[in-house]
C-alpha positions in Angstrom: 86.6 -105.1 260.8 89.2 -108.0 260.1 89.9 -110.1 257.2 90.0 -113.6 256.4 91.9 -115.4 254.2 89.8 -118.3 252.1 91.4 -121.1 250.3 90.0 -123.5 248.2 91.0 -127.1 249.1 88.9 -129.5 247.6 87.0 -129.7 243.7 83.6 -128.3 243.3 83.1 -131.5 241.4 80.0 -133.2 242.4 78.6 -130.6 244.5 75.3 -128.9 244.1 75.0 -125.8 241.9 74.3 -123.9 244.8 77.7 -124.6 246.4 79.6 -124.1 243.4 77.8 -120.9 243.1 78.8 -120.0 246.7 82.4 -120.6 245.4 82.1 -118.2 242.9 80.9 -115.8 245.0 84.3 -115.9 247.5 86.2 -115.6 244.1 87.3 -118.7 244.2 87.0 -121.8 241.5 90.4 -123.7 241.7 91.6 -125.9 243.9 94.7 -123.6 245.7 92.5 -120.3 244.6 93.0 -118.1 247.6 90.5 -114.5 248.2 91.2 -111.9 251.3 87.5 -111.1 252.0 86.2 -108.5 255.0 85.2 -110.3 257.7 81.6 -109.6 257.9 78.4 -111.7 258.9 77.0 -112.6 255.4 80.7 -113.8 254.6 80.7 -115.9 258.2 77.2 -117.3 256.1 78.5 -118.2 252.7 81.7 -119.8 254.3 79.5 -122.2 256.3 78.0 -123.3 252.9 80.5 -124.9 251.7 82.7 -125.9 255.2 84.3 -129.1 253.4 85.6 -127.1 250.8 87.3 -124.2 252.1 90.1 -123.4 254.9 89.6 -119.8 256.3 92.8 -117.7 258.0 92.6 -114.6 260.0 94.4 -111.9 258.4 95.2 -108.7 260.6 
């Protein structure tokens, strides 16, 4: 399996509690807070959550 590279970009200010707990889950928190996660189905899931939040990278 591959990796992806998630970064936050934008504040979790004035979303719902269930996107900033999606946030939390990737590690993340901070604006510029970036997690290398295993690329895996459920993570595919969470990412598309929060979409307008994060940028994703594949890592090899």
């Amino acid at each position: 399996m591959g990796h992806v590279k998630v970064t936050q970009v934008r504040s979790s200010i004035g979303t719902k509690p269930k996107q900033r707990g999606t946030l939390r889950a990737l590690g993340l928190g901070r604006i510029g807070k970036t997690h290398v996660l295993v690329d895996t189905p459920e993570l595919r899931g969470q990412i598309q959550k929060v979409p307008h939040l994060v940028e994703i990278e594949e890592v090899d």
